[in-house]
C-alpha positions as CSV (number, residue, x, y, z in Angstrom):
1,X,-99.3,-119.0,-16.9
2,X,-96.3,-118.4,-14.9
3,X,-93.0,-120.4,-16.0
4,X,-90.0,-121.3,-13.5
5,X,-88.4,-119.0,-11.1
6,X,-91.6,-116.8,-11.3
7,X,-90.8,-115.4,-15.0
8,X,-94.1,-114.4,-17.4
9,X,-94.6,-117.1,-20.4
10,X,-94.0,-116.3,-23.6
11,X,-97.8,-115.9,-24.5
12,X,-98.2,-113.4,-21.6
13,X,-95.0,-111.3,-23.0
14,X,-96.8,-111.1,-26.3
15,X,-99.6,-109.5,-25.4
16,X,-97.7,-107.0,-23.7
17,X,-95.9,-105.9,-26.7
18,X,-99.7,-106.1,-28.8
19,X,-100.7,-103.8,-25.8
20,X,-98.3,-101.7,-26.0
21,X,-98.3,-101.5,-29.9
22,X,-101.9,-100.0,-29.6
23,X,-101.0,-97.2,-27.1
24,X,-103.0,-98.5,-24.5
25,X,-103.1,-96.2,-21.3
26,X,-100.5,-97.3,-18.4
27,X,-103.0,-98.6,-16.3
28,X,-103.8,-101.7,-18.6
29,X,-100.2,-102.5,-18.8
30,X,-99.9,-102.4,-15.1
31,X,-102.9,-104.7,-14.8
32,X,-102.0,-107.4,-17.1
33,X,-98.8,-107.8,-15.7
34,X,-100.0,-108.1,-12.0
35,X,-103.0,-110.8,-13.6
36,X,-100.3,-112.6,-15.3
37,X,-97.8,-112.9,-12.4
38,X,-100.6,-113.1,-9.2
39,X,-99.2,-116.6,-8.2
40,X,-95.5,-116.6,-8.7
41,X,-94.2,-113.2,-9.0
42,X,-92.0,-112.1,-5.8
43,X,-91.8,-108.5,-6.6
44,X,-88.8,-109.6,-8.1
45,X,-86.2,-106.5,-9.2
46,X,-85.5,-108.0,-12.8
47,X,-89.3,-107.7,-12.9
48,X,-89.9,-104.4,-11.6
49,X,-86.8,-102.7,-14.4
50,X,-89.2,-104.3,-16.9
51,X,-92.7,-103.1,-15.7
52,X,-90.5,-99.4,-15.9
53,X,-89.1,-100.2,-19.3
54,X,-92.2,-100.8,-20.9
55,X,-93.8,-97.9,-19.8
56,X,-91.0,-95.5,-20.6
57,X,-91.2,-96.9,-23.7
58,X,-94.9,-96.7,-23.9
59,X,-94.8,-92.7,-22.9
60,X,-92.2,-92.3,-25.7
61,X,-93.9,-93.9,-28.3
62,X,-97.1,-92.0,-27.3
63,X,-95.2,-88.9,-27.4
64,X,-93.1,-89.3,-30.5
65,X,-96.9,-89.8,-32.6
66,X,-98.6,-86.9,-30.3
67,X,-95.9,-84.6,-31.7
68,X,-95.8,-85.9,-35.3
69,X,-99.6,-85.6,-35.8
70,X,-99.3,-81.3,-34.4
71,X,-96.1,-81.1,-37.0
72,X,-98.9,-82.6,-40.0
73,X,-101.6,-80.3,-38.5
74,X,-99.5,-77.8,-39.3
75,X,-98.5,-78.5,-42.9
76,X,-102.0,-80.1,-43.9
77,X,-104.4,-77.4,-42.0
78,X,-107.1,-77.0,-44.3
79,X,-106.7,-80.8,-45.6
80,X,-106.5,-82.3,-42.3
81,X,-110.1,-80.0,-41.0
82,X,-111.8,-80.9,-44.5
83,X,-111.1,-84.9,-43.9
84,X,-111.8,-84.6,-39.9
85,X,-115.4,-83.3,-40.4
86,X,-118.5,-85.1,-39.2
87,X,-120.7,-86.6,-41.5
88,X,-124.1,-84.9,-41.0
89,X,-125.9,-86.2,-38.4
90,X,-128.9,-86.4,-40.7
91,X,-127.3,-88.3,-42.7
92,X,-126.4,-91.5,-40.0
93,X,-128.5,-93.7,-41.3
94,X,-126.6,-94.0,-44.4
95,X,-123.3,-96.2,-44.8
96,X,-120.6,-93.3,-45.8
97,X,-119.7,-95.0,-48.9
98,X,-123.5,-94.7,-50.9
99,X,-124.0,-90.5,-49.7
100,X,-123.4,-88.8,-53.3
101,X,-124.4,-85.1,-52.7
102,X,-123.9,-83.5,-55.7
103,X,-125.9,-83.8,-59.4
104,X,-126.4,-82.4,-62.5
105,X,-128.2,-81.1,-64.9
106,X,-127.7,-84.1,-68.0
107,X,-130.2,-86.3,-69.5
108,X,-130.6,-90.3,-68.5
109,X,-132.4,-92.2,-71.2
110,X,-133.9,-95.2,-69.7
111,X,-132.1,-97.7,-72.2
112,X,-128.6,-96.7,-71.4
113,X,-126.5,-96.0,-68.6
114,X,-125.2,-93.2,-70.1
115,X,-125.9,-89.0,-70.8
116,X,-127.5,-88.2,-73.9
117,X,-124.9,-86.1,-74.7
118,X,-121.9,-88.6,-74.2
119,X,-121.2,-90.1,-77.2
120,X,-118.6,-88.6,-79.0
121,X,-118.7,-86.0,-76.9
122,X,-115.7,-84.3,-74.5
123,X,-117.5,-85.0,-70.7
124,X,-114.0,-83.0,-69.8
125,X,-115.2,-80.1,-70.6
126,X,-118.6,-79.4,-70.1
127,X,-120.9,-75.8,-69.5
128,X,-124.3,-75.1,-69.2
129,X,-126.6,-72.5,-70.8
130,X,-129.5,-71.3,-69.3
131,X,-132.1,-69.0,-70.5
132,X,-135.3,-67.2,-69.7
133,X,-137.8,-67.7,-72.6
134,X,-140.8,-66.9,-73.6
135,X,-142.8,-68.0,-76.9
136,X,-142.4,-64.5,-78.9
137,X,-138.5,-65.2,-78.8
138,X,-138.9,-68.7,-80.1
139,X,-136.6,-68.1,-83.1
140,X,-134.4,-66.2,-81.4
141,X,-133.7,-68.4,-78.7
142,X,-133.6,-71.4,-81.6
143,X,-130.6,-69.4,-82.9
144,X,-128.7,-69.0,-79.8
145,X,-129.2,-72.3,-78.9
146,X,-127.7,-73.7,-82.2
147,X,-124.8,-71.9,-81.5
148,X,-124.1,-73.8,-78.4
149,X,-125.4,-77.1,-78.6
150,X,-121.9,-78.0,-81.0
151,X,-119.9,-76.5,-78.5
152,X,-120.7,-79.4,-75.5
153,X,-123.3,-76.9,-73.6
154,X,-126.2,-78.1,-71.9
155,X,-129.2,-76.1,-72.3
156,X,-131.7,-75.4,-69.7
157,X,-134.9,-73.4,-70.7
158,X,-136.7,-71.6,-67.8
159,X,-140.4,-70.7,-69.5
160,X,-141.6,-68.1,-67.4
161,X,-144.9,-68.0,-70.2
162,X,-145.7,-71.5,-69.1
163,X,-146.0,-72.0,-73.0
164,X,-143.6,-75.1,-73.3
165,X,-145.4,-77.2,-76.2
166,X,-144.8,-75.2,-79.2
167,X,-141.2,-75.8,-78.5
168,X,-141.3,-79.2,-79.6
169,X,-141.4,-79.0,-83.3
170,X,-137.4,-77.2,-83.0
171,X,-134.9,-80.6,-83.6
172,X,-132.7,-79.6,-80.4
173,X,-135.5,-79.0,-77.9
174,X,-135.7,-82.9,-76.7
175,X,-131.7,-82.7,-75.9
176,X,-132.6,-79.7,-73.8
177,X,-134.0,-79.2,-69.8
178,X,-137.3,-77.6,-70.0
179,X,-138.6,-75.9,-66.5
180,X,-141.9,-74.0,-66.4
181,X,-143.1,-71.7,-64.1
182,X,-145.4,-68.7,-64.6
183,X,-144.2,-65.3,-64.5
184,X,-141.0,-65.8,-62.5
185,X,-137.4,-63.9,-63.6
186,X,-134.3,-65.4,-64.5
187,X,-132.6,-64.6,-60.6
188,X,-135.7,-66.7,-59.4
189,X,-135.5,-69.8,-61.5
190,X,-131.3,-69.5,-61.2
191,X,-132.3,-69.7,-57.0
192,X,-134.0,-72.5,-57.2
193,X,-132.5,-74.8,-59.8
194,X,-129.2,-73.6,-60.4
195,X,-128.0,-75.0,-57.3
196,X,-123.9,-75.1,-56.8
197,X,-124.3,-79.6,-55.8
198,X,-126.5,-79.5,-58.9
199,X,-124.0,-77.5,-61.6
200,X,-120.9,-78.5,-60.2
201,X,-119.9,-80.3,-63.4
202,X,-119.7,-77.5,-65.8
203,X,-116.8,-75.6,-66.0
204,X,-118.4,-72.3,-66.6
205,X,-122.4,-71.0,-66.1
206,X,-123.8,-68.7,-69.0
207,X,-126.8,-67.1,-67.6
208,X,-128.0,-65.4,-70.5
209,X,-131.2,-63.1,-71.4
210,X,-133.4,-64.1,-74.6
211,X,-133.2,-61.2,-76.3
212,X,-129.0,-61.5,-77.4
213,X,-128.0,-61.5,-80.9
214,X,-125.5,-63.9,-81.3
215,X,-124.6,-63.2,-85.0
216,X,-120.7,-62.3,-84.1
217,X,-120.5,-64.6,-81.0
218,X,-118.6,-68.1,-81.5
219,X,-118.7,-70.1,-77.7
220,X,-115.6,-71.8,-78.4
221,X,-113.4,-68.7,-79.1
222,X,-115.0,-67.1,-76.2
223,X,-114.1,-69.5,-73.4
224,X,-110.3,-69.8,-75.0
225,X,-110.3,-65.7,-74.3
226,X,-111.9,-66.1,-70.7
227,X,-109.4,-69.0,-69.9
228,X,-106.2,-68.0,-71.2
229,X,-106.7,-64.5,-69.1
230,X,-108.1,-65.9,-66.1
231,X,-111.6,-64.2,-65.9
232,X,-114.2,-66.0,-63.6
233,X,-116.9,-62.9,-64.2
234,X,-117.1,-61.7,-67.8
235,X,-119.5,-60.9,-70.9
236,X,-119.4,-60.8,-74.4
237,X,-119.0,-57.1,-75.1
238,X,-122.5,-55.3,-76.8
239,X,-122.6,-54.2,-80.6
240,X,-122.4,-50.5,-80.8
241,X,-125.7,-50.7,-83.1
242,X,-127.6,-52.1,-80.1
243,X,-130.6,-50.2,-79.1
244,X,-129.8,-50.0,-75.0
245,X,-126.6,-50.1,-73.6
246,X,-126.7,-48.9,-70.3
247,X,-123.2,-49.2,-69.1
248,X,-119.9,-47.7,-71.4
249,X,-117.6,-50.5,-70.1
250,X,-120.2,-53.2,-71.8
251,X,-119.4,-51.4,-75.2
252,X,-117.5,-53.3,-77.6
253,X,-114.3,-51.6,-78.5
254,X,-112.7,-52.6,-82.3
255,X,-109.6,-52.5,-81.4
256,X,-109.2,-54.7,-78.2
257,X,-110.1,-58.8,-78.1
258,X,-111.2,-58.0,-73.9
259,X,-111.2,-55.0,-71.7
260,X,-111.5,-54.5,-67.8
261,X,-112.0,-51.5,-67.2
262,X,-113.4,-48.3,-68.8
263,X,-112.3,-44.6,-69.3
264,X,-114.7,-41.6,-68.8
265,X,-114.2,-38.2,-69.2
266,X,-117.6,-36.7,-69.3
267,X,-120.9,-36.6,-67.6
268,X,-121.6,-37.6,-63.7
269,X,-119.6,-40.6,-63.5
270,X,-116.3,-40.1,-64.3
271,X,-113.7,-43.3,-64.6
272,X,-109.9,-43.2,-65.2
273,X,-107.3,-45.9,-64.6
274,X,-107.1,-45.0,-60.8
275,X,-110.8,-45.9,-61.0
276,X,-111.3,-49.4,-58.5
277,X,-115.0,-49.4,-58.4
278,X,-118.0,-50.8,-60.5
279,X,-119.2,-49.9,-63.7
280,X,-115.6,-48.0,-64.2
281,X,-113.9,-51.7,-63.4
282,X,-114.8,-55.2,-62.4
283,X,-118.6,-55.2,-63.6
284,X,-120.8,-56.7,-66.2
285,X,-124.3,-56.7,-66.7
286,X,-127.1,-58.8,-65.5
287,X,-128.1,-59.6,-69.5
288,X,-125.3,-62.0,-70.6
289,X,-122.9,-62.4,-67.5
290,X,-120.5,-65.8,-67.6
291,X,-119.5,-67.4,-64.5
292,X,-116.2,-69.7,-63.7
293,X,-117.8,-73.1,-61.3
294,X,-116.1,-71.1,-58.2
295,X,-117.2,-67.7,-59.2
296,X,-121.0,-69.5,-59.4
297,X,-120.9,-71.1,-56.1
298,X,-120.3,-67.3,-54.7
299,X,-122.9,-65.7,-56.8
300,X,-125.8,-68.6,-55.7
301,X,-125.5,-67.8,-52.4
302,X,-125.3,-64.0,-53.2
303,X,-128.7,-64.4,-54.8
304,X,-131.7,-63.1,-52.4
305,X,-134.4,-65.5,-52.2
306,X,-136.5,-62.8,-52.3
307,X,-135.4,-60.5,-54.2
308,X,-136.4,-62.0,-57.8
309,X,-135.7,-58.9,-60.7
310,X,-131.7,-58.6,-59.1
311,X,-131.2,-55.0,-59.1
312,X,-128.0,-54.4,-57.8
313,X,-126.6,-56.9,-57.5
314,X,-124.3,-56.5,-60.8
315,X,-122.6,-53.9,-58.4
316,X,-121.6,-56.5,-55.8
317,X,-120.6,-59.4,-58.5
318,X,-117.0,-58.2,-58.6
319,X,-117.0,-59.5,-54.6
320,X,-117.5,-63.1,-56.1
321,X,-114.6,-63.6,-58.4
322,X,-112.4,-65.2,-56.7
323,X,-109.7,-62.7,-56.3
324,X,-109.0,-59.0,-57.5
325,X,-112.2,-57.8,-59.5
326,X,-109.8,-55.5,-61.3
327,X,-108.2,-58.2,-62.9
328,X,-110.9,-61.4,-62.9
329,X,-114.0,-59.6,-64.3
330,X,-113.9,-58.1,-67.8
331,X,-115.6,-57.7,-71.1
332,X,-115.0,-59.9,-74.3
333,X,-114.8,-57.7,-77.7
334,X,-113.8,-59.9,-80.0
335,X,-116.7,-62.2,-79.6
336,X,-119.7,-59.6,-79.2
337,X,-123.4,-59.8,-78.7
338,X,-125.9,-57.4,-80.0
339,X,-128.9,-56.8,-77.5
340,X,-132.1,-55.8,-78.7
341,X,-133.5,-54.6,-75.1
342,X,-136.8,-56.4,-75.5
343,X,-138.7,-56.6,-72.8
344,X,-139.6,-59.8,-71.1
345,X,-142.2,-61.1,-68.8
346,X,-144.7,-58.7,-71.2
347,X,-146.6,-60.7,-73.2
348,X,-150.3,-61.2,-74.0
349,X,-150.4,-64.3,-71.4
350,X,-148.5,-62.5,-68.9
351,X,-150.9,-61.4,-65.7
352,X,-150.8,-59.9,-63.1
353,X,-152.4,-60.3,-59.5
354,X,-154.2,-56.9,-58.7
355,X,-156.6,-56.2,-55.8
356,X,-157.0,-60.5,-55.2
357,X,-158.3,-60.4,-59.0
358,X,-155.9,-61.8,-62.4
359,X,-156.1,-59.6,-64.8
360,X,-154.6,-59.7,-69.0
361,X,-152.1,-56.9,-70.0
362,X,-154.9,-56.4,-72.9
363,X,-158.1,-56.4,-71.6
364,X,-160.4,-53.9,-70.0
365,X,-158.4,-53.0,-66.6
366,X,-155.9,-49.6,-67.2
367,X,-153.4,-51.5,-65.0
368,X,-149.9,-50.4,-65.7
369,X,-148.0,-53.7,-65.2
370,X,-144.5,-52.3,-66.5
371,X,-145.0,-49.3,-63.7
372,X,-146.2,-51.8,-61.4
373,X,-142.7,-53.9,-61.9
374,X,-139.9,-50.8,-62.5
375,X,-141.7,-49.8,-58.8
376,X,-141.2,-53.6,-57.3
377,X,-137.7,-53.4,-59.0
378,X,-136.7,-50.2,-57.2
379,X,-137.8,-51.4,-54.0
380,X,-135.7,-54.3,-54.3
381,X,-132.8,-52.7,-55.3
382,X,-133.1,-50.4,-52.0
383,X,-134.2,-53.9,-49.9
384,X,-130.4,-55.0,-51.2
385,X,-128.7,-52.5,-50.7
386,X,-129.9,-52.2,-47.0
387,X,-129.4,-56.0,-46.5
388,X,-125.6,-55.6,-47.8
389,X,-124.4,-52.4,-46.0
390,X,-126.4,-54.4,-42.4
391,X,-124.7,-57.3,-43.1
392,X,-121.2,-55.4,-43.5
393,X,-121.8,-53.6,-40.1
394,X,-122.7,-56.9,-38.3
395,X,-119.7,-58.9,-39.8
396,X,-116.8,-57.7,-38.0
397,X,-114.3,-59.9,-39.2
398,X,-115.2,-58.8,-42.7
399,X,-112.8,-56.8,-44.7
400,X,-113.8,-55.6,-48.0
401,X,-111.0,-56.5,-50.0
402,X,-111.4,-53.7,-52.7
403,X,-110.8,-51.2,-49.1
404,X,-107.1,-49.6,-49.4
405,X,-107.0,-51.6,-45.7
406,X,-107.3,-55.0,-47.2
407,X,-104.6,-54.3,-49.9
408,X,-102.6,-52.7,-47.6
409,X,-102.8,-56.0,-46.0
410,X,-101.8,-57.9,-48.8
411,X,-98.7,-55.7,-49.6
412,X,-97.6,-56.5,-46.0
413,X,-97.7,-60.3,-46.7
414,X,-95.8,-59.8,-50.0
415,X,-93.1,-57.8,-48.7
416,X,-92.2,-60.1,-45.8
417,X,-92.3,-62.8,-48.4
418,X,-93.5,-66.2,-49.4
419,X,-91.6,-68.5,-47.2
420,X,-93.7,-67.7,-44.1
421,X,-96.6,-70.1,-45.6
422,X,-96.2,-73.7,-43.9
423,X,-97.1,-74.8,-47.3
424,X,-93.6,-72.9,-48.4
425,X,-92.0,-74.1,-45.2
426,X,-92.7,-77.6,-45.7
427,X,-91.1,-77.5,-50.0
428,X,-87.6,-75.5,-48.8
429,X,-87.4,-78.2,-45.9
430,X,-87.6,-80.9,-48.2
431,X,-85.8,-79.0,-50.4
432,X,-82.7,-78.8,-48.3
433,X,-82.9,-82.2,-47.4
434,X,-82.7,-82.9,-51.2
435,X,-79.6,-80.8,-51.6
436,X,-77.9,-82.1,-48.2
């Protein structure tokens, strides 16, 4: 539609400027105008300045946004790759708006659309207890669980007896998860159902033993301890009275509400403050160990599928807490535990599959399970430690950051200072601006 003297209409001139409003390439532009002036445009010069107008314009405009979006690449990095990742392709046949992948661990009644738990109760701050059981430590299991229930825990009972009914008479066990599976440890049920999606609620992960005392032990004054000085990997510290303590640095000291590391003067293993490694600093035991969410989400996928009993592993914990292990793992003494070093996975149900045949701890056969499981524990523990130093040899890019390299590292970073981060760059800028 071509108006006198061979000048574009109106109409034609707007949807230029819509094309060139959505960045079209040049060859579109080009196009339109030679559709919309075929039967009256004289290659006019007025004409030609504005066909080279608009695209000067249009390679500016272009430009300008190309260089704008590398200057928010910069500032947002790790924003900008989290919110430009693909959707899994598994997951296509789903509008993006219904995928939820995370869960958790609290009771749905069918008559309301709420937890169990919720009434009354502060969903801002929620944890999770889980425990190994068995039916010999009914009562005390009922004990520790009483101390936690007021607290806002939820409790998750692994029965590795398969003995699940007689738990039913106790008033809290309804409120409570109950998974059974026979003859399986604590690492192998945390593997499979303590999944990071599944326990990403809970602020912090108690992954306790059934054989804890919790006579001295108050949660509430724990995790004020463990929050106020910034520990994602502790324990409560073990009464002096208990029968095996296997590592000094669990030992509860009288004079100190939390401790991170330990001094040793005597024996084999010696530890003094120049000490960095584990059990002199930044370890605690596989009976009663406490995990921050982000600590947890580290020590799931340090877990070994295989590897069910976890020996050695309270070695590498310190790896998983989130910083310096010196300074985020330690050992509550003011709110202690005593453990009474009973033995689980030992009672008269428990069996044992020798030569393709079950047989009872108890009955005629002079099978030795205990020697049978210390020698299945050992081999793990050297399975581990095989699988760890492999896996540092074949990950060249990884630098153990307890090595005098990687702090060595850090100090260089400190001493050139902060504003290097574009994080920094981005607050002085703005900053300046302020000031200006």
């Amino acid at each position: 539609v071509i108006m006198e003297h061979g000048f574009p209409s109106m109409k034609s001139i707007k949807s230029l400027k819509s094309l060139v409003r959505k960045r079209n390439n040049a060859q579109d532009v080009v196009k339109l105008f030679l559709q919309s002036s075929k039967s009256g445009w004289k290659m006019k010069p007025f004409l030609a300045l504005m066909c080279a107008a608009l695209l000067i314009f249009w390679y500016k405009t272009t430009n300008i946004h190309f260089e704008q979006t590398e200057l928010e690449d910069a500032d947002y990095a790790f924003d900008m790759a989290k919110e430009s990742e693909p959707v899994d392709e598994k997951l296509d046949g789903l509008p993006r708006g219904i995928i939820q992948p995370r869960s958790d661990l609290e009771l749905k009644p069918l008559w309301s659309s709420s937890s169990l738990r919720s009434k009354g109760a502060d969903m801002t701050n929620r944890n999770l207890l889980a425990i190994p059981v068995g039916i010999r430590q009914k009562g005390n299991v009922d004990a520790i669980v009483k101390k936690f229930l007021p607290a806002n825990f939820t409790v998750v009972l692994f029965h590795y007896d398969g003995n699940m009914d007689k738990w039913w008479d106790l008033e809290w066990s309804s409120k409570a998860i109950h998974i059974v599976a026979q003859n399986q440890t604590k690492w192998w049920f945390a593997k499979r159902f303590l999944h990071p999606d599944v326990v990403s609620i809970y602020d912090y992960i108690f992954l306790w033993d059934e054989d804890l005392g919790v006579e001295n032990f108050t949660p509430e004054r724990y995790l004020n301890i463990v929050k106020s000085e910034g520990l994602e990997i502790s324990q409560p510290a073990l009464d002096s009275k208990s029968p095996e303590i296997h590592h000094k640095i669990t030992l509860r000291s009288r004079t100190k509400k939390f401790h991170r590391r330990v001094i040793i003067n005597r024996g084999t293993k010696k530890c003094s403050n120049a000490s960095e490694d584990p059990p002199c600093t930044g370890f605690v035991e596989g009976m009663a160990p406490v995990f921050s969410r982000a600590a947890w989400f580290c020590t799931w996928n340090l877990i070994q599928n295989d590897l069910v009993h976890g020996w050695g592993m309270d070695m590498k914990l310190g790896y998983c807490a989130q910083g310096d292990r010196t300074k985020k793992v330690g050992i509550v003494d003011s709110e202690y535990i005593f453990h009474q070093g009973i033995q689980t996975l030992d009672s008269d149900t428990f069996m044992i599959l020798y030569s393709g045949r079950y047989f009872k701890r108890h009955s005629h056969t002079t099978f030795d399970s205990r020697t049978s499981i210390r020698r299945q524990s050992t081999w793990e523990l050297q399975t581990f430690e095989e699988r760890w130093n492999r896996a540092v040899e074949e990950d060249k890019n990884w630098i153990d950051p307890a090595s005098s390299k990687a702090r060595s590292k850090s100090n260089r970073r400190l001493r050139r200072g902060t504003n290097t981060h574009p994080h920094r760059v981005k607050h002085k800028r703005a900053q300046e601006t302020a000031t200006a």
